[in-house]
N, CA, C and O atoms as a Tripos MOL2 file, in Angstrom:
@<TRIPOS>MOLECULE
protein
  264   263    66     0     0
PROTEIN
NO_CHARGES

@<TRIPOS>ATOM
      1 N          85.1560  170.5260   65.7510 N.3       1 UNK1
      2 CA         84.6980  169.7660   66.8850 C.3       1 UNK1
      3 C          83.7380  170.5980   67.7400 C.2       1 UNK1
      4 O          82.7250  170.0540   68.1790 O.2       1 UNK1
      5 N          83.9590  171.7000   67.9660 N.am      2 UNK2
      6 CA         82.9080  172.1750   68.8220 C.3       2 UNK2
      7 C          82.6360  173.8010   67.6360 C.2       2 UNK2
      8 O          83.0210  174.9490   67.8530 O.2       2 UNK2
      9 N          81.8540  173.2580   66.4350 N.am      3 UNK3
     10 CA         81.3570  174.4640   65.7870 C.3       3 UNK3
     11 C          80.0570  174.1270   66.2500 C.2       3 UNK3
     12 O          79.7430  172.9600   66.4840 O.2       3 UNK3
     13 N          78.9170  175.5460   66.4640 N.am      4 UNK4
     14 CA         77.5940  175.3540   66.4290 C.3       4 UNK4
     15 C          77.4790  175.7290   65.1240 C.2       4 UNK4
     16 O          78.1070  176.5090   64.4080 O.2       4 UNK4
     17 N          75.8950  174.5090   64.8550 N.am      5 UNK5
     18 CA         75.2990  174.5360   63.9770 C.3       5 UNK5
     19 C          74.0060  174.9640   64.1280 C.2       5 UNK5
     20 O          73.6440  175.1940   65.2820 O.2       5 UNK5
     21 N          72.9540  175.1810   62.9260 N.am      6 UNK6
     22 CA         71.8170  175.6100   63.3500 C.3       6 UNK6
     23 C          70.8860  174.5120   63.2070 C.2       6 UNK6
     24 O          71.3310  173.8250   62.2880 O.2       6 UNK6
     25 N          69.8900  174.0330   63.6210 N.am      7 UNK7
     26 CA         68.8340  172.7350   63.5760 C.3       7 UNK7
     27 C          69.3990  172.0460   64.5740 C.2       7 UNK7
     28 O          70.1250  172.4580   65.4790 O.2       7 UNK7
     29 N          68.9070  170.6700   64.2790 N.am      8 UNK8
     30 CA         68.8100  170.0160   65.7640 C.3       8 UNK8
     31 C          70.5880  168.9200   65.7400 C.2       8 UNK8
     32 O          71.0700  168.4270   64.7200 O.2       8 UNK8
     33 N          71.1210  168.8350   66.9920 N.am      9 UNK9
     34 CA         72.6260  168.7290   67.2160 C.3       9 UNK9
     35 C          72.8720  167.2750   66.4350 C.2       9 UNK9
     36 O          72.0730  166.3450   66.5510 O.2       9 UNK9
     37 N          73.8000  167.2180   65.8130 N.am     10 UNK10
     38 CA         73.9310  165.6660   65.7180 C.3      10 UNK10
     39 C          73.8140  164.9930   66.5460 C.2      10 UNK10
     40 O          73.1670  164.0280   66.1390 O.2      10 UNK10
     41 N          74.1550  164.8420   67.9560 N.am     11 UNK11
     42 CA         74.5520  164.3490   68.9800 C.3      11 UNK11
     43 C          72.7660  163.6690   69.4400 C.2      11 UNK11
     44 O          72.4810  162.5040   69.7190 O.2      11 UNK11
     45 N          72.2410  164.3510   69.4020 N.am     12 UNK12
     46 CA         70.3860  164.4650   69.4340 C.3      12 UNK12
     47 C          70.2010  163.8670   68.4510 C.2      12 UNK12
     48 O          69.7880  162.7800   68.8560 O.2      12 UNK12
     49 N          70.2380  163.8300   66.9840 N.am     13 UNK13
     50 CA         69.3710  162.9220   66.0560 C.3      13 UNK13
     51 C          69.9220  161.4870   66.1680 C.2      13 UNK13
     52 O          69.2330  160.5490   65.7640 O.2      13 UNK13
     53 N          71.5380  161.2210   66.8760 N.am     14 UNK14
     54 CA         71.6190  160.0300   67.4370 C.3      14 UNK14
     55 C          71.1930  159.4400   68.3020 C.2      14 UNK14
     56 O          70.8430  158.2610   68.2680 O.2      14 UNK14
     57 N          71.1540  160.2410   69.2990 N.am     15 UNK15
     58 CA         70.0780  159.3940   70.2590 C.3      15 UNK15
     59 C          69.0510  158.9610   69.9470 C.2      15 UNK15
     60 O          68.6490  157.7980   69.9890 O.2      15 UNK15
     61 N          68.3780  160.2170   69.4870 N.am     16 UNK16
     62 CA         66.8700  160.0700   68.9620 C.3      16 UNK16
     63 C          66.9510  158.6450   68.3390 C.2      16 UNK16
     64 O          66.4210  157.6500   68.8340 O.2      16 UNK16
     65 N          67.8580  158.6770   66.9120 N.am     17 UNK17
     66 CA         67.5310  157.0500   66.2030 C.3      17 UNK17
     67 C          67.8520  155.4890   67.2140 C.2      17 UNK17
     68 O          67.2790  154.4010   67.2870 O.2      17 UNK17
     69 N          68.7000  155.9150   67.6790 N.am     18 UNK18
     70 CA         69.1360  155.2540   69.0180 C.3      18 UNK18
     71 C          67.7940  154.3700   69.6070 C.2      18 UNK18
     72 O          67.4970  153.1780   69.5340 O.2      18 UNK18
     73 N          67.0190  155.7680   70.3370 N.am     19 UNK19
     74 CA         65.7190  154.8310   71.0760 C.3      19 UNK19
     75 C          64.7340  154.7440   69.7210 C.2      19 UNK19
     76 O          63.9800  153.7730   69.7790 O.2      19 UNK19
     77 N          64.6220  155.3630   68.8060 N.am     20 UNK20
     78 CA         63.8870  154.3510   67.5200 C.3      20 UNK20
     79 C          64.5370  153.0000   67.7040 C.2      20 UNK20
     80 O          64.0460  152.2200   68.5210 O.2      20 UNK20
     81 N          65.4970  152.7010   67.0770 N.am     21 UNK21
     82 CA         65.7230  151.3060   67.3620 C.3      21 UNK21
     83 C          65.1950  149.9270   68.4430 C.2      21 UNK21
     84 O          65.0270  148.7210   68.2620 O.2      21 UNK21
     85 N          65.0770  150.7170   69.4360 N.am     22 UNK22
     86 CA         65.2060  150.1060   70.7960 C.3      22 UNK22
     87 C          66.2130  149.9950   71.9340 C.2      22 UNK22
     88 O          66.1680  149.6450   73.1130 O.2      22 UNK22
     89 N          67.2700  150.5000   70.9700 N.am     23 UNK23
     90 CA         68.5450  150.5880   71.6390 C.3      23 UNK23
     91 C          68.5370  150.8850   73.3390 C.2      23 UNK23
     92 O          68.2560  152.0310   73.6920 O.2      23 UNK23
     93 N          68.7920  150.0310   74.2070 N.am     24 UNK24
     94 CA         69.2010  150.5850   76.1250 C.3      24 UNK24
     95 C          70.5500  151.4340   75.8660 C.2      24 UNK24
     96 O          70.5700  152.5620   76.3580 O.2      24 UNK24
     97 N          71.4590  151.0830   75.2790 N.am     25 UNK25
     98 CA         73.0610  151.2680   75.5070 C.3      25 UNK25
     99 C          73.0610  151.5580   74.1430 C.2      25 UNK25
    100 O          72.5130  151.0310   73.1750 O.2      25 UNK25
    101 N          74.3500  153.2300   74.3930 N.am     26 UNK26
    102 CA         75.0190  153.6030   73.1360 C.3      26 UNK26
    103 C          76.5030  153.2950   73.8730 C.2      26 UNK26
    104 O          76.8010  153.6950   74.9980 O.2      26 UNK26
    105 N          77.1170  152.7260   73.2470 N.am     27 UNK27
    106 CA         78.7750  152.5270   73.3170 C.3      27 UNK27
    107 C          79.6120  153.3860   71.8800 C.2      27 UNK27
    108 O          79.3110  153.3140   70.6880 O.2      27 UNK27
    109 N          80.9500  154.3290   72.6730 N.am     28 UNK28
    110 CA         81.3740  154.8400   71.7060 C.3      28 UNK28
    111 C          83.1520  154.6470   72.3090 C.2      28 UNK28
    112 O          83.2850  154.4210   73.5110 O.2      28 UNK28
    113 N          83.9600  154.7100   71.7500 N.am     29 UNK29
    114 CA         84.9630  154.9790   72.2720 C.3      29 UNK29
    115 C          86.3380  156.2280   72.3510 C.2      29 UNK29
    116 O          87.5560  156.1980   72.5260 O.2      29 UNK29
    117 N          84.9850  157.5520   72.0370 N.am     30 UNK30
    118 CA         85.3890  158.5750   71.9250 C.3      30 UNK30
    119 C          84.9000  159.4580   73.2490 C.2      30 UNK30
    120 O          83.6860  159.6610   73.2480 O.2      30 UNK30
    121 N          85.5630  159.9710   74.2810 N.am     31 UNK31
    122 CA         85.5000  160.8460   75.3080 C.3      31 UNK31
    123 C          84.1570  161.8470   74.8370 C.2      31 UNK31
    124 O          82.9560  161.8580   75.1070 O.2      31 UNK31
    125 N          84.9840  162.5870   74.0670 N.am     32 UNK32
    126 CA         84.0160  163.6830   73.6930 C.3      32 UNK32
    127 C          82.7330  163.5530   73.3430 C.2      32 UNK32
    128 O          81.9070  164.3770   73.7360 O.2      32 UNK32
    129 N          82.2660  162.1350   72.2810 N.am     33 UNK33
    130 CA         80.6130  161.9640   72.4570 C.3      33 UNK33
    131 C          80.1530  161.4980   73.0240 C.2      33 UNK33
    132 O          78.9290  161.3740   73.0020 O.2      33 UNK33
    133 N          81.3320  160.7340   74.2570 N.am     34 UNK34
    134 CA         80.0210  160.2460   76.0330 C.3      34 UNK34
    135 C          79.4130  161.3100   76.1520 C.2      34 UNK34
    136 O          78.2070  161.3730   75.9130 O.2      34 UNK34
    137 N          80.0370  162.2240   76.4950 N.am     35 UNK35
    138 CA         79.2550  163.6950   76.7410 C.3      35 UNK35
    139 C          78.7470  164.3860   75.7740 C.2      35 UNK35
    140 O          77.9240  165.1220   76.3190 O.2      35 UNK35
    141 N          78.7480  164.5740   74.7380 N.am     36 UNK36
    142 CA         77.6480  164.8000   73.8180 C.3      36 UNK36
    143 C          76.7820  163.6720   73.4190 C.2      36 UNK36
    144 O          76.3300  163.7220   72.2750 O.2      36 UNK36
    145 N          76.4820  162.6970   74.1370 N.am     37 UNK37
    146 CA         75.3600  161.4590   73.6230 C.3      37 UNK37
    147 C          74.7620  161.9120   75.6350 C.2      37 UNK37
    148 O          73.6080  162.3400   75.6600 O.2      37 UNK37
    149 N          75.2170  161.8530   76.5720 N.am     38 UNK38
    150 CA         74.8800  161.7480   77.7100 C.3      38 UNK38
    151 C          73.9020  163.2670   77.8530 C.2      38 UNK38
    152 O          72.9650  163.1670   78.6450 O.2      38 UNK38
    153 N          74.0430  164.4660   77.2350 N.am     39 UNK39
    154 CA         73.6820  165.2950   76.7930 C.3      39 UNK39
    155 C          72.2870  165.6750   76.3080 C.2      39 UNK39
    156 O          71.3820  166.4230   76.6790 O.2      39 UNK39
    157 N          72.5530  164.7100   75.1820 N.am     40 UNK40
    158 CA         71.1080  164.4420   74.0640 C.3      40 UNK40
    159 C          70.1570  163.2570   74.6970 C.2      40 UNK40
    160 O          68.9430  163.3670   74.5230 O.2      40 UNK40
    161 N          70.5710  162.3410   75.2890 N.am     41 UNK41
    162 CA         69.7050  161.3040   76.1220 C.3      41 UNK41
    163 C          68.8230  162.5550   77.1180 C.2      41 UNK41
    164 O          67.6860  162.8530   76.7540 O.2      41 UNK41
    165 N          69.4590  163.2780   78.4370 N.am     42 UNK42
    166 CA         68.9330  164.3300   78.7690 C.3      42 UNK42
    167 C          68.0660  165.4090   78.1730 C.2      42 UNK42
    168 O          67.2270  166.0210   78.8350 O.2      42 UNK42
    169 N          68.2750  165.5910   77.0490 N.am     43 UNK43
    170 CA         67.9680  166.2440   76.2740 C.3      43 UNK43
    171 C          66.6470  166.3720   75.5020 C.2      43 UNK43
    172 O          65.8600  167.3170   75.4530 O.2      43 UNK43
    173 N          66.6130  165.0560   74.8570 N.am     44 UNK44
    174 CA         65.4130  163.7820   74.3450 C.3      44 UNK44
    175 C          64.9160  163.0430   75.2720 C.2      44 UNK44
    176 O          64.1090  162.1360   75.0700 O.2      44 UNK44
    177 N          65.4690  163.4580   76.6120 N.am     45 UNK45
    178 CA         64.4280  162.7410   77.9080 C.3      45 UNK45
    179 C          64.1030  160.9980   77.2480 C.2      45 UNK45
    180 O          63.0480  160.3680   77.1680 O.2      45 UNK45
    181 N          65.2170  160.7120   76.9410 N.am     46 UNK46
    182 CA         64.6990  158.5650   76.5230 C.3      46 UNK46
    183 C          65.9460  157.9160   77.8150 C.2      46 UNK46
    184 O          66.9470  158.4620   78.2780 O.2      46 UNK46
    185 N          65.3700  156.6280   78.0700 N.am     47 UNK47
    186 CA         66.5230  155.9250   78.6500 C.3      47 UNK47
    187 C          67.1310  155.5700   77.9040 C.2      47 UNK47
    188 O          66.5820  155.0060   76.9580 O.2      47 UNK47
    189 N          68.1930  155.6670   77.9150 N.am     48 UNK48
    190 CA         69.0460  155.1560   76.9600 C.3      48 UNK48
    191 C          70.8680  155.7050   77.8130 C.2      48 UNK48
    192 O          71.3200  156.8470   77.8920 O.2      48 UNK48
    193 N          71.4010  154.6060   78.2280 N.am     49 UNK49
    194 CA         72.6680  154.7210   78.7770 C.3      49 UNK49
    195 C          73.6100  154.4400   77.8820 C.2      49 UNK49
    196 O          73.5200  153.6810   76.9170 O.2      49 UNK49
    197 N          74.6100  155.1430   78.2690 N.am     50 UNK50
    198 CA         75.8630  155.9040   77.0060 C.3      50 UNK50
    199 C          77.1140  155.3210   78.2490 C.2      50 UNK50
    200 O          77.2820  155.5020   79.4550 O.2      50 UNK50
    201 N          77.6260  154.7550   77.4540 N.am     51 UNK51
    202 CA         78.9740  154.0440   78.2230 C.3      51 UNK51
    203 C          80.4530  153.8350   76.8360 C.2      51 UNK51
    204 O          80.4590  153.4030   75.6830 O.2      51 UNK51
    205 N          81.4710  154.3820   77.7180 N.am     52 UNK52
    206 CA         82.7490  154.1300   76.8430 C.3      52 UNK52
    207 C          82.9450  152.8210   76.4540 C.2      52 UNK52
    208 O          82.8010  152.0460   77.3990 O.2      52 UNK52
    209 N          83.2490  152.2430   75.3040 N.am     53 UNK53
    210 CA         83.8170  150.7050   74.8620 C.3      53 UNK53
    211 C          84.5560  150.1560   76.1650 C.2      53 UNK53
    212 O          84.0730  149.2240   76.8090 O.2      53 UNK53
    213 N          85.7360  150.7710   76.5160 N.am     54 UNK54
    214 CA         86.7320  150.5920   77.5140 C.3      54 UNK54
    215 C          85.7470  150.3280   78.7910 C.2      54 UNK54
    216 O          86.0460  149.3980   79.5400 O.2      54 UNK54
    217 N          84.8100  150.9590   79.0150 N.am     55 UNK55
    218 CA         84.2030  150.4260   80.5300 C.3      55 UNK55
    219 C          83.2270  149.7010   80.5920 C.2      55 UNK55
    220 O          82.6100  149.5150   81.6410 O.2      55 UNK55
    221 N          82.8570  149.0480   79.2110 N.am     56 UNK56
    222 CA         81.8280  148.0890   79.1920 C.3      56 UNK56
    223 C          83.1090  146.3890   78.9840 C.2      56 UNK56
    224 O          82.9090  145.2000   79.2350 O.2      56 UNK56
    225 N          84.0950  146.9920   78.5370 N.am     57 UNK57
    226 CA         84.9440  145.6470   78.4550 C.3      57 UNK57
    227 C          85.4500  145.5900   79.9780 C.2      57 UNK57
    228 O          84.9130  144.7090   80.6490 O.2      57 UNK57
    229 N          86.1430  146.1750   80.4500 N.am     58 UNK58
    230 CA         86.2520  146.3390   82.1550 C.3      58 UNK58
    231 C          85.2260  146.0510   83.0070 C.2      58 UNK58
    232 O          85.4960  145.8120   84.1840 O.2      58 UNK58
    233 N          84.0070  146.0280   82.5930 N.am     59 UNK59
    234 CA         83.4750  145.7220   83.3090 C.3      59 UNK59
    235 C          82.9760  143.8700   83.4870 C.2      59 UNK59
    236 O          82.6190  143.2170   84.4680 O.2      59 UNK59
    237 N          83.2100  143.4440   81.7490 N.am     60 UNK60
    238 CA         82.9440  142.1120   81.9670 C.3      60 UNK60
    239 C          84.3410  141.2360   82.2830 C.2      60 UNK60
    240 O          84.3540  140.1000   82.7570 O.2      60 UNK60
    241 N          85.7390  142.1870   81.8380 N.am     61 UNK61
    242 CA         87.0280  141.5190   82.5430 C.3      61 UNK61
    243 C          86.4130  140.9670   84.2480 C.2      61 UNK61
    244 O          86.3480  139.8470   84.7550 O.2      61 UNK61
    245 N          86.1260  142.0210   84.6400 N.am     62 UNK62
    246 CA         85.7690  142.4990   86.3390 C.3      62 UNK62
    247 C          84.6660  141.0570   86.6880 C.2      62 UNK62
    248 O          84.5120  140.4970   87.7740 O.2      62 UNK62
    249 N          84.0450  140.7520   85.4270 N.am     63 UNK63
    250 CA         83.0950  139.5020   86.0660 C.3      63 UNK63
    251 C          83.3180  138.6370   85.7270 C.2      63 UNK63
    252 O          82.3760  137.8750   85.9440 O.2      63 UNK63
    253 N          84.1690  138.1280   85.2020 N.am     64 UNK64
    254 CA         84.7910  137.1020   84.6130 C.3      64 UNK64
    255 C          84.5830  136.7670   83.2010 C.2      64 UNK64
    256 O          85.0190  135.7380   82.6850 O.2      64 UNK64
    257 N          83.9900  137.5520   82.6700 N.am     65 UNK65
    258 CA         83.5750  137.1550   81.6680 C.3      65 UNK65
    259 C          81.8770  137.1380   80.9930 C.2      65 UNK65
    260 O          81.4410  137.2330   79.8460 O.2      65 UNK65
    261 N          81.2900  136.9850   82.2230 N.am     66 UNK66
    262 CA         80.0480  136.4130   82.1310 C.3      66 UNK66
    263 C          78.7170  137.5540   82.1510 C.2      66 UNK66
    264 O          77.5560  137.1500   82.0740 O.2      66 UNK66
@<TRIPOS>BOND
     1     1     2 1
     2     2     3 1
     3     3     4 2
     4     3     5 am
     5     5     6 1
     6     6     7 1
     7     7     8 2
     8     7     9 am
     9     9    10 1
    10    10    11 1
    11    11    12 2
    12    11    13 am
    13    13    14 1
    14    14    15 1
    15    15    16 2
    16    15    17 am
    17    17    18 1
    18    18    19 1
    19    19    20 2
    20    19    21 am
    21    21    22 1
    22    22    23 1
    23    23    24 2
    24    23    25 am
    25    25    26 1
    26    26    27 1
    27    27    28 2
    28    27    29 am
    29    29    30 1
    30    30    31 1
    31    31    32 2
    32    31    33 am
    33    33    34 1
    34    34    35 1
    35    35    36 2
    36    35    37 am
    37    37    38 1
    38    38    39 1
    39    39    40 2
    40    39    41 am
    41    41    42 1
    42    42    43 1
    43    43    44 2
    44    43    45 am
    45    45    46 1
    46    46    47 1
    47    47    48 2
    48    47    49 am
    49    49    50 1
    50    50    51 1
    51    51    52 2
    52    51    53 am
    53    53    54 1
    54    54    55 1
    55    55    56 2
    56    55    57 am
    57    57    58 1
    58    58    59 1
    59    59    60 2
    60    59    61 am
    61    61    62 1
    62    62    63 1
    63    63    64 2
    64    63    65 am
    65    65    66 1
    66    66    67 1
    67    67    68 2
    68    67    69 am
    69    69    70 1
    70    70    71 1
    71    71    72 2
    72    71    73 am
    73    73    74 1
    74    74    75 1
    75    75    76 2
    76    75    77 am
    77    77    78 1
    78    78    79 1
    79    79    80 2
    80    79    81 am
    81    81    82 1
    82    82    83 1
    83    83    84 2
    84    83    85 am
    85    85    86 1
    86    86    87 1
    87    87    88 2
    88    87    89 am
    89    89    90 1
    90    90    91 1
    91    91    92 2
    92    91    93 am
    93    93    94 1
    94    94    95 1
    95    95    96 2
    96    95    97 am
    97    97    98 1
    98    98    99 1
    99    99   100 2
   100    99   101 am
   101   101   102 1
   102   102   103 1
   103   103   104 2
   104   103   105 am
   105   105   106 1
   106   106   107 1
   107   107   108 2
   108   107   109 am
   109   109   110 1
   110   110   111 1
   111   111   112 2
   112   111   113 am
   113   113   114 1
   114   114   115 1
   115   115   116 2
   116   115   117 am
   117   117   118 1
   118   118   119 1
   119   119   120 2
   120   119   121 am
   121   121   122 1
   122   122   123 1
   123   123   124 2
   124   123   125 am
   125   125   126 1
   126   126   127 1
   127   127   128 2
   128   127   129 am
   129   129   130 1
   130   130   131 1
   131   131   132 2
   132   131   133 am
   133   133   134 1
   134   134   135 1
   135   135   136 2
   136   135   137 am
   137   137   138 1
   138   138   139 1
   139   139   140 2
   140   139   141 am
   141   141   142 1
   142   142   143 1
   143   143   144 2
   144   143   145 am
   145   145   146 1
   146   146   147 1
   147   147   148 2
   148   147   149 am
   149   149   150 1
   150   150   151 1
   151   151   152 2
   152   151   153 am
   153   153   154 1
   154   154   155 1
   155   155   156 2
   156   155   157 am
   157   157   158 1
   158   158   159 1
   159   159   160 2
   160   159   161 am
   161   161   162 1
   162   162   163 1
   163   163   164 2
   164   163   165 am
   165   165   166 1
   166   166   167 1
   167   167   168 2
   168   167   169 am
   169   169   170 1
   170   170   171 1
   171   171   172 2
   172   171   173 am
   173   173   174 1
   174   174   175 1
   175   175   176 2
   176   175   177 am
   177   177   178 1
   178   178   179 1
   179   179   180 2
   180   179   181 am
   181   181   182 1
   182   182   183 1
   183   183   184 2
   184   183   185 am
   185   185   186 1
   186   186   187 1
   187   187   188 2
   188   187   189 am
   189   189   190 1
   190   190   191 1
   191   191   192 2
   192   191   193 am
   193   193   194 1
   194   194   195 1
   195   195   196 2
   196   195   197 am
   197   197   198 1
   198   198   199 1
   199   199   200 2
   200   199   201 am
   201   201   202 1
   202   202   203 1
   203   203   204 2
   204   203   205 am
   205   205   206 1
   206   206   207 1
   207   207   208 2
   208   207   209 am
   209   209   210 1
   210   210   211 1
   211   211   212 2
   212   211   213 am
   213   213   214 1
   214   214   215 1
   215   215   216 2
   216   215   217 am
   217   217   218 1
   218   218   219 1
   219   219   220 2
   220   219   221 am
   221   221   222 1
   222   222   223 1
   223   223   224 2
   224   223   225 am
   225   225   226 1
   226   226   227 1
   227   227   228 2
   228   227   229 am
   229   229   230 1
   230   230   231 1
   231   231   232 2
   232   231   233 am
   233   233   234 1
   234   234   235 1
   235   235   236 2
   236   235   237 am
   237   237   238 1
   238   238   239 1
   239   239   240 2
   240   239   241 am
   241   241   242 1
   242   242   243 1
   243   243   244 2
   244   243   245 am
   245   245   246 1
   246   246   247 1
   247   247   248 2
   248   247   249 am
   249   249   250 1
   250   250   251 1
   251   251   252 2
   252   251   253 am
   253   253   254 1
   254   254   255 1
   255   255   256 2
   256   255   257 am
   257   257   258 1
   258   258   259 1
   259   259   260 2
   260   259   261 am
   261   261   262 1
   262   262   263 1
   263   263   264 2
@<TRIPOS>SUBSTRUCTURE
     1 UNK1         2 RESIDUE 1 A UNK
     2 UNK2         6 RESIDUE 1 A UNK
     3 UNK3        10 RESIDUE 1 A UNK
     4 UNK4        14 RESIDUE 1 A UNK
     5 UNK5        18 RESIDUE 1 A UNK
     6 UNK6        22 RESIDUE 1 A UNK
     7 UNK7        26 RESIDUE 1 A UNK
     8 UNK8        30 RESIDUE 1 A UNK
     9 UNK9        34 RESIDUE 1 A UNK
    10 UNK10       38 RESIDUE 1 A UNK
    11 UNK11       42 RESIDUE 1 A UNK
    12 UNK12       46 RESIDUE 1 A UNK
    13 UNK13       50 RESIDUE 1 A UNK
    14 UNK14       54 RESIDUE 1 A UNK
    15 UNK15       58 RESIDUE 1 A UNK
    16 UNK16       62 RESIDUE 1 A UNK
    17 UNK17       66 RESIDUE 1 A UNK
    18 UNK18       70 RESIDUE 1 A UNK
    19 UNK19       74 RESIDUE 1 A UNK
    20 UNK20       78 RESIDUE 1 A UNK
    21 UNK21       82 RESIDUE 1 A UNK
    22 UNK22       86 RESIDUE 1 A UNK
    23 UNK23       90 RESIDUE 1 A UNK
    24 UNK24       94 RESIDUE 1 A UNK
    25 UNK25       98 RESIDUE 1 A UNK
    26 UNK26      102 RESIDUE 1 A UNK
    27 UNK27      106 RESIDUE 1 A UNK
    28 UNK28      110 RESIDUE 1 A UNK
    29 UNK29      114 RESIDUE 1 A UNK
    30 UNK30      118 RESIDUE 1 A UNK
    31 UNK31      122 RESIDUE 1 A UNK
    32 UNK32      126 RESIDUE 1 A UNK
    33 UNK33      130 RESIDUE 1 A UNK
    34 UNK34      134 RESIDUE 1 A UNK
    35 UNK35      138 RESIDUE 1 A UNK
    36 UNK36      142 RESIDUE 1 A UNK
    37 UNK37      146 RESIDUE 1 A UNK
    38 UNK38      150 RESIDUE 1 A UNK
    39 UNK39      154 RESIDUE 1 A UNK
    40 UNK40      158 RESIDUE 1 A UNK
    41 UNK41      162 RESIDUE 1 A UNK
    42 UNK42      166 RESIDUE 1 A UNK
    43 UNK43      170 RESIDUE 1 A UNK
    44 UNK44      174 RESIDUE 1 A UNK
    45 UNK45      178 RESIDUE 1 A UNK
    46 UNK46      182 RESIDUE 1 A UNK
    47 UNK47      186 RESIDUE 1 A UNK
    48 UNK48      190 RESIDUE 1 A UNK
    49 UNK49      194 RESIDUE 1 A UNK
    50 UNK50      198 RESIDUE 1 A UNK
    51 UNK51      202 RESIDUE 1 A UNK
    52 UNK52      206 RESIDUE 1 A UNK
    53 UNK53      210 RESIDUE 1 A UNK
    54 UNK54      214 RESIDUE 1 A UNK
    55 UNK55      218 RESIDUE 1 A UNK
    56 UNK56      222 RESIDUE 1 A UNK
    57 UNK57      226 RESIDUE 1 A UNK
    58 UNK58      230 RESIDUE 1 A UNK
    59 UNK59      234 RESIDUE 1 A UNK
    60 UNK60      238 RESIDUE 1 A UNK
    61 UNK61      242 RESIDUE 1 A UNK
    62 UNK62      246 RESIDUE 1 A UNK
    63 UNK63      250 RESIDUE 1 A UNK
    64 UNK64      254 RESIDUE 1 A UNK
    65 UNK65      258 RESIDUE 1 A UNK
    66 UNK66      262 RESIDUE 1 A UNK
């Protein structure tokens, strides 16, 4: 989990493909790669917002739905 490698981080060639796509939002529901995706967005300087599964569903509980 936290070995360094040499070349560019995984965490970075996801983002990177991320805003290839078009992607606004990466959703994961792992702690540890909010912060290694929140990281590589910084990193790769793209917009691209990184949010837990759990607080994107909380958040539409929170609006009813909608």
């Amino acid at each position: 989990m936290f070995v360094e490698s040499e070349g560019e981080r995984p965490s970075h060639k996801r983002v990177s493909q991320a805003a290839e796509s078009g992607a606004s939002v990466m959703a994961t529901a792992c702690p540890f790669c909010v912060v290694n995706f929140e990281d590589g967005v910084k990193t790769v300087g793209v917009d691209i917002k990184v949010r837990d599964v759990a607080e994107i569903i909380a958040g539409l509980v929170g609006n009813g739905g909608a």
